[in-house]
N, C-alpha and C positions, 0 to 999 in steps of 0.2 A: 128076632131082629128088633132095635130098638127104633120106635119111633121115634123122630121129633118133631116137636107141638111146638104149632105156630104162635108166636108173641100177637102180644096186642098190635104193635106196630106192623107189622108183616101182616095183619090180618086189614088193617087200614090203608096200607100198600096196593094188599091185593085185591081190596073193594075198591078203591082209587082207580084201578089200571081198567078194570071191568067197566067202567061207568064209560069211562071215555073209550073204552074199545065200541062201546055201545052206541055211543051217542058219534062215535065218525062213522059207522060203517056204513047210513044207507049211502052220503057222498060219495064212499070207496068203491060201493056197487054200483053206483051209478056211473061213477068218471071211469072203471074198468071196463065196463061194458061200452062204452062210447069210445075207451081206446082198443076195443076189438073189433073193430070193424077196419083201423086205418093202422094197424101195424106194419105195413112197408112202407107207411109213410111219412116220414120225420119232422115232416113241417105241418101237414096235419095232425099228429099227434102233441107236436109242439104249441100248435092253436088252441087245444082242445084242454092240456093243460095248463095255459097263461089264462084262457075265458075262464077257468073252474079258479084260480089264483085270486081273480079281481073280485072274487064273493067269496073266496075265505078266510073264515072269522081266524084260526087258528094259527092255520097250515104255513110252516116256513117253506119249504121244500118241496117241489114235484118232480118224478120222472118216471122212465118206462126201462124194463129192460128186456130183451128180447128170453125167450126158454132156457136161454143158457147159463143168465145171468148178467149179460153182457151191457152196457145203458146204451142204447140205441135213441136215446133226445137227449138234447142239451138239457140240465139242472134251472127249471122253472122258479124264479122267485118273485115276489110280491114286487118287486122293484123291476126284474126285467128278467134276464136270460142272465147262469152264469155259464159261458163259454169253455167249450176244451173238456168236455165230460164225455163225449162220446166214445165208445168202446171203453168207456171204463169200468172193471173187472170186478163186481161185487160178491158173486157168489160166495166168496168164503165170510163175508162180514157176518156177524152173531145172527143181525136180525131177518136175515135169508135163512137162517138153517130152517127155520120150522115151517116153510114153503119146499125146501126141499125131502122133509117129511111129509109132506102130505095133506096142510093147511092152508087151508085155500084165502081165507083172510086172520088176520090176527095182529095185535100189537105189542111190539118189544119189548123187555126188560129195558130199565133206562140205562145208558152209557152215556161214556164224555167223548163228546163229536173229535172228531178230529183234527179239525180247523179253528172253531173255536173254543176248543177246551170247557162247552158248557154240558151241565146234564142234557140229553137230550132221547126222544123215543121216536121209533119208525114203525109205524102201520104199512102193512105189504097186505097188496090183495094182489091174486091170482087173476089173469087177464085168459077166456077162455074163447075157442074158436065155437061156432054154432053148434058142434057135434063132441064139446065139454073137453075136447083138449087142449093142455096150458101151450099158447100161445108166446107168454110172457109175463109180467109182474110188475105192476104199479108201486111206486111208493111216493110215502108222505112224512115229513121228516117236521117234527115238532119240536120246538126247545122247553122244555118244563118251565119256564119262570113265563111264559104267554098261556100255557093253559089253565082253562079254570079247574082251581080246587073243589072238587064236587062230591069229596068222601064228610062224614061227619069229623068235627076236630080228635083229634088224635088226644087220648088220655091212656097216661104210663100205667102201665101194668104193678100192681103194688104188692107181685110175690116175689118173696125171697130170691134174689138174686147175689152171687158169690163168684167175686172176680180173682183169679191167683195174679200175683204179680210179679217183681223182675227175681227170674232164677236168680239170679246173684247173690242176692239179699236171703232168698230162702234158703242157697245151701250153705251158706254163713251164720244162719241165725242162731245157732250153737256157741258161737263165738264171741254173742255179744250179749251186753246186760244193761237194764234202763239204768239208765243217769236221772238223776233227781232234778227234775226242772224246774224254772221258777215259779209258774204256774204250779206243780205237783205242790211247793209249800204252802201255797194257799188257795188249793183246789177249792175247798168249801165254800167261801168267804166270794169266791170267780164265779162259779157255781151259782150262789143267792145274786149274783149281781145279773147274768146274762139272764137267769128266770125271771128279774125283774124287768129284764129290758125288751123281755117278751111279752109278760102280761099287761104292762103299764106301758112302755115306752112304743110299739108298732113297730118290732122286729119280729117279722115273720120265720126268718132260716136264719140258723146260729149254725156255725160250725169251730168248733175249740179244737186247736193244733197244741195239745199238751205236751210234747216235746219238744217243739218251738216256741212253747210260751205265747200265744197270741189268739188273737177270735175274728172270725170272719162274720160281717153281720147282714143282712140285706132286709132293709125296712121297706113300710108298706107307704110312706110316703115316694120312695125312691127307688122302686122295684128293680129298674134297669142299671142300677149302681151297687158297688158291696162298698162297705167302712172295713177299714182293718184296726184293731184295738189291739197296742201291745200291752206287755205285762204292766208298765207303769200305772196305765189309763184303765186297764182291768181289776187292778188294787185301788182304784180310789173310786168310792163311791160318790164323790163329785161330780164325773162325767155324766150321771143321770141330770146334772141342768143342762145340758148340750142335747138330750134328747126329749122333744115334747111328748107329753102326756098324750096316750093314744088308751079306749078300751080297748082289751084283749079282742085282735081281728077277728071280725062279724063270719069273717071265710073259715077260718078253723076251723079244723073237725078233731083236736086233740084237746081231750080236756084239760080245763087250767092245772087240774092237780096232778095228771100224767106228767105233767114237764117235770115236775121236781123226783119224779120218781126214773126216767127217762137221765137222767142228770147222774143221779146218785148211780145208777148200772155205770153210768159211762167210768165213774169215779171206781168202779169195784173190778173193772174190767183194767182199767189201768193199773192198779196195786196190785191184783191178783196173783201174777208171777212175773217173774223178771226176768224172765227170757222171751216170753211172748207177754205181750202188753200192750193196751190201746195204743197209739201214736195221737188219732184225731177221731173225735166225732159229731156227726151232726144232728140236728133235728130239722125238718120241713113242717110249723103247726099243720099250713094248707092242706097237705098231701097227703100228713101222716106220714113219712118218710125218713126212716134211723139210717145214716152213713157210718160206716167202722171202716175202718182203718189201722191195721195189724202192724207189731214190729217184722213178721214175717212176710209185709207186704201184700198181703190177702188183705180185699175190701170186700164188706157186705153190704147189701142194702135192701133193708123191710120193714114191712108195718111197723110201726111204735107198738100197738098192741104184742103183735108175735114177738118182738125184742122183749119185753115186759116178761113174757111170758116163759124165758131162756133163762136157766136157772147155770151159775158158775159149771156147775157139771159138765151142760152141756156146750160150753165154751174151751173148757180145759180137761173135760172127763172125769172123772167118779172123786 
């Protein structure tokens, strides 16, 4: 049986969910065990979650539902009562099943609320009578953009990763052959210019659309913006006075003499054959990070090193 191994991401996810299942539950054992004591009693219970409301930091939502499932208080919010919730029918919602297996507290996968369309997570603890039988079930309803973030930052994982793209394209690729682009006539000349606009100018990510003729550029004065450069502006080496003088970025981790080597693959991957052939590719100095982009619609994306390291062979076979 085949495993699958958790990404970087999902491993951040699932330290993320743990931290905060952790850091709610002694409230959830505390405000379950104080609504087991007044379970027939609705305005009791209702008291008991407005006073736990007015001191939490987090919490959008409280209620109680009887063993069945069923919500037996009105929906407690930071602001007041929302009304007309009574007997309303949760059991089947996602974040009830894993009480109905056998988890006495835990917190949800995140989903989009119903009401207001945001991401949101629900903590359920199990409400127990003195002699450990479920009584009923507490919940607490969270919207993800109020809780704090308390995993370390998320950093992308930088193995080879290999996207297929639209059937369409792939079961037609037979049918079709690169056209010579404006850019392909003076790839080289494109080539010494965007290496220059990295090491000297403070363009951190280059990405070249050799089919379309144009470059996509995103400098480290203006990270949150791209420049688009077409063919005209990519043929003249003039455009270097429209960009100041930067050293090659202090962040890089790709050495200055990888990029021209990084360049030339892109250029060999292109001419290579003319039924599959680059479309686009990119570099990330930062990240280290090669983007491809196939006429067959297959992207890849990995190390600069490991691309370096991929001999036409193993591109196109023997």
């Amino acid at each position: 049986m085949n495993v699958v191994k958790e990404t970087r991401l999902q491993k951040t996810v699932k330290k993320q969910r743990q931290i905060l299942k952790e850091m709610l539950a002694e409230s959830m054992v505390r405000l379950a065990s104080a609504c087991a004591e007044k379970m027939d009693d609705q305005k009791a219970l209702e008291k008991i979650l407005a006073d736990e409301m007015r001191v939490a930091e987090y919490c959008k939502y409280l209620w109680v539902l009887d063993r069945h499932g069923i919500q037996v208080t009105e929906t407690i919010t930071r602001t007041g009562t929302k009304t007309g919730q009574i007997g309303r029918d949760r059991i089947a919602r996602p974040y009830m099943q894993p009480a109905l297996k056998g988890e006495d507290y835990y917190l949800s996968e995140a989903y989009i609320s119903r009401n207001r369309k945001r991401p949101s997570l629900t903590a359920v603890k199990c409400i127990r009578d003195k002699d450990g039988n479920i009584t009923g079930y507490l919940g607490a309803d969270f919207d993800l953009r109020e809780l704090p973030h308390t995993a370390d930052q998320y950093i992308e994982d930088k193995n080879w990763l290999q996207v297929k793209g639209d059937p369409a394209i792939r079961s037609s690729l037979f049918t079709q052959q690169r056209i010579e682009s404006a850019m392909d006539a003076r790839i080289d000349d494109i080539l010494s210019l965007v290496e220059e606009l990295i090491l000297a100018r403070g363009v951190f990510h280059a990405k070249l659309h050799f089919s379309s003729s144009r470059a996509t550029l995103w400098r480290v004065d203006n990270p949150y913006s791209y420049q688009i450069l077409n063919i005209d502006e990519l043929t003249d080496p003039d455009i270097m006075l429209a960009f100041p003088h930067r050293e090659y970025f202090d962040k890089a981790i790709v050495e200055p003499e990888a990029i021209g080597k990084v360049f030339r693959q892109f250029k060999s991957l292109r001419f290579a054959d003319e039924t599959i052939y680059l479309r686009a590719g990119s570099l990330n100095v930062v990240n280290g990070m090669v983007g491809l982009n196939f006429s067959c619609d297959g992207s890849h994306y990995m190390d600069y090193r490991e691309f370096l390291d991929k001999s036409m062979a193993f591109w196109f076979g023997g």
